[in-house]
Residue frames as qw, qx, qy, qz and C-alpha x, y, z in Angstrom:
[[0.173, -0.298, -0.800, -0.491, 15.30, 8.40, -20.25],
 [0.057, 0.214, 0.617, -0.755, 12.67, 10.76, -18.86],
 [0.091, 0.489, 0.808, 0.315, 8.92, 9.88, -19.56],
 [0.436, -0.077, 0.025, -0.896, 5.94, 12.47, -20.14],
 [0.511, -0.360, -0.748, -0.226, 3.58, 10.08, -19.16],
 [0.121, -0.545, 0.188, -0.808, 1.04, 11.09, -16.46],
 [0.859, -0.258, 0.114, -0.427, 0.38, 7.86, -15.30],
 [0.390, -0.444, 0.794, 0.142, 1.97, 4.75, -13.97],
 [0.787, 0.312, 0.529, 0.065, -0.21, 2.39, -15.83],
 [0.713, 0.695, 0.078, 0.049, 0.77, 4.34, -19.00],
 [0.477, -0.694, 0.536, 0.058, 4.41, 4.42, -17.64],
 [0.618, -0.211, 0.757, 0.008, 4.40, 1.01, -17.25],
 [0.789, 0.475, 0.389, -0.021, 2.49, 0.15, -21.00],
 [0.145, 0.951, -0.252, -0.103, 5.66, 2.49, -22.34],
 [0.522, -0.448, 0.707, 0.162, 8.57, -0.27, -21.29],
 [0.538, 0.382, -0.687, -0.304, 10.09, -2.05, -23.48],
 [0.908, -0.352, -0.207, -0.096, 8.49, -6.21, -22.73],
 [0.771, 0.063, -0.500, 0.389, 12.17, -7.03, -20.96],
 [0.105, 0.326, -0.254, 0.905, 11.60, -3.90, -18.75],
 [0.638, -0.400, -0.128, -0.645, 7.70, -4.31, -17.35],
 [0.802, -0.486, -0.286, -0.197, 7.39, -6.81, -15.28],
 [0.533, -0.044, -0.425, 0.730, 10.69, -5.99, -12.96],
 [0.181, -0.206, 0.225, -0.935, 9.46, -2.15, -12.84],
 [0.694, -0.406, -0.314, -0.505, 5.80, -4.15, -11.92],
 [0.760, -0.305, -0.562, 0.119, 7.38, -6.33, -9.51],
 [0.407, 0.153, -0.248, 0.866, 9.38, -3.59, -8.02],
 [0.348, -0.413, -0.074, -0.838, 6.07, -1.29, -7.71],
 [0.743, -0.544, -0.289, -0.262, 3.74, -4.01, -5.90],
 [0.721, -0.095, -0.463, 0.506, 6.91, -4.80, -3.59],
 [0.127, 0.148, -0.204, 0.959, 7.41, -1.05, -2.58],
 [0.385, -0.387, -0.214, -0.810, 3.58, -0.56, -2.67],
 [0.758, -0.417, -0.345, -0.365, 3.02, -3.54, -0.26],
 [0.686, -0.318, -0.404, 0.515, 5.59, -2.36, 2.45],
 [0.117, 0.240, -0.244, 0.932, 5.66, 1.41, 2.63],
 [0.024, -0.437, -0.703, 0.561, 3.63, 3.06, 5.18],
 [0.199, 0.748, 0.588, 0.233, 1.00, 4.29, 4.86],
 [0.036, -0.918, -0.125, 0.376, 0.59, 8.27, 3.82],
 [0.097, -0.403, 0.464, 0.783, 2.83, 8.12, 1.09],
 [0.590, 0.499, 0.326, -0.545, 1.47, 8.62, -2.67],
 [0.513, -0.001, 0.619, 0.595, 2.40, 7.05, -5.93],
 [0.407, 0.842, 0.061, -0.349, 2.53, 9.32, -8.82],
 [0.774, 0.419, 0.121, 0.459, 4.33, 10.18, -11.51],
 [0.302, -0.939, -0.003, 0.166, 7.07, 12.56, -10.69],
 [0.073, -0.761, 0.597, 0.244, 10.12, 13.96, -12.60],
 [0.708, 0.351, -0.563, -0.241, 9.31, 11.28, -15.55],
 [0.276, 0.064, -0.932, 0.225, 9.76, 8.10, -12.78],
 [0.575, -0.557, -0.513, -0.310, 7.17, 6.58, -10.84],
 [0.158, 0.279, -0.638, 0.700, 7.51, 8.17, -7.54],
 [0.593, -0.531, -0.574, 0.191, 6.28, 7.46, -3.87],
 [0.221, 0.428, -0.054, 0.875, 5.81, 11.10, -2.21],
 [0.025, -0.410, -0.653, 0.636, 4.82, 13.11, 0.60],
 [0.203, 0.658, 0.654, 0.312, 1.75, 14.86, -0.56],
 [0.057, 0.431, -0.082, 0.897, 0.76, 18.53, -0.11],
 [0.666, -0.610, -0.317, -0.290, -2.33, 17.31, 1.69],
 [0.860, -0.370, -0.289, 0.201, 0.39, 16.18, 4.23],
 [0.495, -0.443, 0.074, 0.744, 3.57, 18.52, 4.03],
 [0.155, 0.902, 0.307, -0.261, 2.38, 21.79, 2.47],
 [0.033, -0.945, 0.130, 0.299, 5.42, 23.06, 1.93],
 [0.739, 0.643, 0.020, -0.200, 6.43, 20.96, -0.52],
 [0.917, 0.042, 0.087, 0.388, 9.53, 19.98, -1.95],
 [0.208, -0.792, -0.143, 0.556, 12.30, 22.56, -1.36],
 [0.299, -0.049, 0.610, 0.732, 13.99, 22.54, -5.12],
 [0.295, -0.140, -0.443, -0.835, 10.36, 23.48, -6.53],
 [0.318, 0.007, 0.661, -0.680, 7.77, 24.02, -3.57],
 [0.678, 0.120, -0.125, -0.714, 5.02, 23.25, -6.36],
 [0.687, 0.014, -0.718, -0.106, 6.03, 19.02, -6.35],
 [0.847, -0.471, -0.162, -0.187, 4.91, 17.03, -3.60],
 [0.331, -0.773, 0.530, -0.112, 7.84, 15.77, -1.41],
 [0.837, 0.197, -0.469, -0.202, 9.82, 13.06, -3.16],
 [0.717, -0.421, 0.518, -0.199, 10.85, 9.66, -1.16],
 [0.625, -0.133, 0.747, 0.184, 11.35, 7.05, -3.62],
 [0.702, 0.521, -0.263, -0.408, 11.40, 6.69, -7.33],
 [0.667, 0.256, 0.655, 0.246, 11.25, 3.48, -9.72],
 [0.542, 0.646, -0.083, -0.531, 12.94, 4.17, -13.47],
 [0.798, 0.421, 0.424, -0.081, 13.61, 3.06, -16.13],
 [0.208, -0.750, 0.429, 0.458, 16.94, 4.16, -17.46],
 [0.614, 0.548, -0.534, -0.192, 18.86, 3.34, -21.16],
 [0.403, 0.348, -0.834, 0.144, 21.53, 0.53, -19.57],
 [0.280, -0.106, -0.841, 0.451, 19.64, -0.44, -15.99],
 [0.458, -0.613, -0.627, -0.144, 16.56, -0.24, -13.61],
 [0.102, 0.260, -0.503, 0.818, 17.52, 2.61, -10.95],
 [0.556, -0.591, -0.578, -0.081, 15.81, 2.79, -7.61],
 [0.131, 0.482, -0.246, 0.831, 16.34, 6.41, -5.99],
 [0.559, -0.671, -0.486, 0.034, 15.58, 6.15, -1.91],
 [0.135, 0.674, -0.222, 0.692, 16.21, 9.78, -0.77],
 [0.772, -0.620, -0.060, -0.125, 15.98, 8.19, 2.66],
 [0.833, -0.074, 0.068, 0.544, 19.57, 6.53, 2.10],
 [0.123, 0.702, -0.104, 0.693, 20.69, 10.30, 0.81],
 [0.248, -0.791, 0.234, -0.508, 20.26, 11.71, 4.48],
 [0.810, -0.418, 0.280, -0.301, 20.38, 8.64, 7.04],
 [0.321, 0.559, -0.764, -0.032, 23.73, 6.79, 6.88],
 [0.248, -0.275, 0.906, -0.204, 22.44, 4.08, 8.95],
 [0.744, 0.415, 0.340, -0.399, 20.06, 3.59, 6.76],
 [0.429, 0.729, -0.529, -0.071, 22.60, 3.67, 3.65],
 [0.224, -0.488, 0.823, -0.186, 24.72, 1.29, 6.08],
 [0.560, 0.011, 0.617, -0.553, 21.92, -1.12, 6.29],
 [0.772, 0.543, 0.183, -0.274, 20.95, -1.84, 3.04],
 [0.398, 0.578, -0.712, 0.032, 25.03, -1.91, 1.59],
 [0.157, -0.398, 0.890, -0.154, 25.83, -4.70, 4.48],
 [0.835, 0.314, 0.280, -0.353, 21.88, -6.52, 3.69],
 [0.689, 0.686, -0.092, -0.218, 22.52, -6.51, 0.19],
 [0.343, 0.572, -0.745, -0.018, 26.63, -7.69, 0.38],
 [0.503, -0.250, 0.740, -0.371, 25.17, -10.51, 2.91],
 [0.755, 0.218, 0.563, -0.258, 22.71, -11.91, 0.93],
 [0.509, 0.802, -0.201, -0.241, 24.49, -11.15, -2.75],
 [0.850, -0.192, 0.209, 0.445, 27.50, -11.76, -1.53],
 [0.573, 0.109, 0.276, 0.764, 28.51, -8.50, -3.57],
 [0.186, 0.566, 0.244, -0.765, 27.86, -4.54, -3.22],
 [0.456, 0.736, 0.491, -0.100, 25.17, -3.22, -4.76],
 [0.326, 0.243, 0.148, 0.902, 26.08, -0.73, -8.05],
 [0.035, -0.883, -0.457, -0.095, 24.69, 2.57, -6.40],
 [0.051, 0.610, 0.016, 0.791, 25.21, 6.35, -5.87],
 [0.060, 0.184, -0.650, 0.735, 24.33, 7.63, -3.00],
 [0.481, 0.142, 0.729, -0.465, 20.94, 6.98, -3.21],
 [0.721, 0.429, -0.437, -0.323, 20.75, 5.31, -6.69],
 [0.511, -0.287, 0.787, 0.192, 20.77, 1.75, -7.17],
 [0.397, 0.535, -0.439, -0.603, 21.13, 0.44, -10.36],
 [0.597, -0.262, 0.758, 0.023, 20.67, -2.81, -11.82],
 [0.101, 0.550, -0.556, -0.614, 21.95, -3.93, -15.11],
 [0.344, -0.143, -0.913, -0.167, 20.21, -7.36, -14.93],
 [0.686, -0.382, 0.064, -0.616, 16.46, -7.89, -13.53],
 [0.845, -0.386, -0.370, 0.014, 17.51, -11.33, -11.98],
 [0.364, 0.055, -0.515, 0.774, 19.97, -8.90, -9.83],
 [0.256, -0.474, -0.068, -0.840, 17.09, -7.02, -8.45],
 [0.292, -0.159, -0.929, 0.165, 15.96, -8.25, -4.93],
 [0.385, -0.545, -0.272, -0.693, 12.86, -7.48, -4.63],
 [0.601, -0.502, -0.617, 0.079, 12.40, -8.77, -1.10],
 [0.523, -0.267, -0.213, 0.781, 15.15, -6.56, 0.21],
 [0.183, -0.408, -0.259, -0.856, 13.38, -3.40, -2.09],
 [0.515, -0.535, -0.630, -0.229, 10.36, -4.59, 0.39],
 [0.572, -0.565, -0.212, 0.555, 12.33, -4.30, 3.78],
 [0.365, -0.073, 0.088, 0.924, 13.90, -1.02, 2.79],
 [0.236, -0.558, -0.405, -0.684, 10.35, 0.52, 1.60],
 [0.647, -0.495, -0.580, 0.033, 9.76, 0.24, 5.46],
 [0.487, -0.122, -0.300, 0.811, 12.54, 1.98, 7.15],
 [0.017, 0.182, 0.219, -0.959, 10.49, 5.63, 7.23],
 [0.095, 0.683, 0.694, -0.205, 7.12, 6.87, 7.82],
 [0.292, 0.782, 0.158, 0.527, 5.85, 9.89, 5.86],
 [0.229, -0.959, 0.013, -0.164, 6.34, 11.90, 9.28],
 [0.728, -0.417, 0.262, 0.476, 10.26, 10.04, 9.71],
 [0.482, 0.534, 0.316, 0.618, 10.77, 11.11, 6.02],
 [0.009, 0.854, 0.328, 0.403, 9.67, 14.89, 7.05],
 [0.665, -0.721, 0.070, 0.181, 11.83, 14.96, 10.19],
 [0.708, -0.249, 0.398, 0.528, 14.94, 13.82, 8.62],
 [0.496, 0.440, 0.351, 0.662, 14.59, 15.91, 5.34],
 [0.115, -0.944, -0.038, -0.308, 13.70, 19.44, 7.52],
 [0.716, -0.636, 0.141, 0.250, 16.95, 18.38, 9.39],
 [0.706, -0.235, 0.473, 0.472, 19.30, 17.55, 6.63],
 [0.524, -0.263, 0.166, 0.793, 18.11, 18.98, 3.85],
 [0.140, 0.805, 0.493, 0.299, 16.01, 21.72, 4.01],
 [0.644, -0.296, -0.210, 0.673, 18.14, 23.99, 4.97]]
């Protein structure tokens, strides 16, 4: 389910009601723990959290013309995905967030490699979304993706 909308707000006014206010609580939760220098936008029909051009010029390496993605928030037919291309490269990051998430759950998360899904919003922990928005600065992001995979 990929939106043409060019905005979050009009994103967000797009959800079906049983869908908004997770993908809201999800935004303010990411928005009030990533570092600073990243940008929300819309990006590849999900709200993403990106390096900018202002900041890394050279853009994203699949299609130099998008900003550099880091996180996206959608909105999917069956579940709520949450796409941290941090977990993609950085297994102790990946590590971190599977042993979090079976601690406090008490069951692994349903994810990909850096997809989680969730099929129910009262499975979504938003606190733990919080701590995980944290783990990289725009310039830890840029290190770790001109290492791994810009290649």
């Amino acid at each position: 389910m990929r939106s043409t909308t060019t905005t979050v707000e009009e994103y967000i006014n797009e959800l079906p009601e049983n869908r908004k206010e997770p993908i809201i609580r999800i935004r303010k939760m990411i928005s009030q723990n990533l570092p600073s220098g990243f940008t929300e936008t819309m990006n590849y029909g999900m709200i993403g959290y990106v390096v900018s051009h202002k900041i890394y010029p050279e853009g994203y390496h699949a299609d130099p013309k998008q900003p550099l993605p880091f996180i996206s928030v959608a909105s999917q037919k069956n579940h709520i995905s949450i796409y941290h291309m941090g977990m993609y490269v950085d297994k102790g990051t990946y590590d971190w967030f599977m042993d979090k998430y079976l601690e406090d759950y008490g069951k692994k998360p349903d994810m990909g490699k850096s997809c989680i899904r969730f099929r129910k919003s009262e499975d979504i922990p938003y606190e733990l979304i919080g701590e995980l928005a944290t783990k990289f600065t725009p310039d830890d992001w840029i290190k770790i993706y001109q290492e791994n995979i810009k290649q």
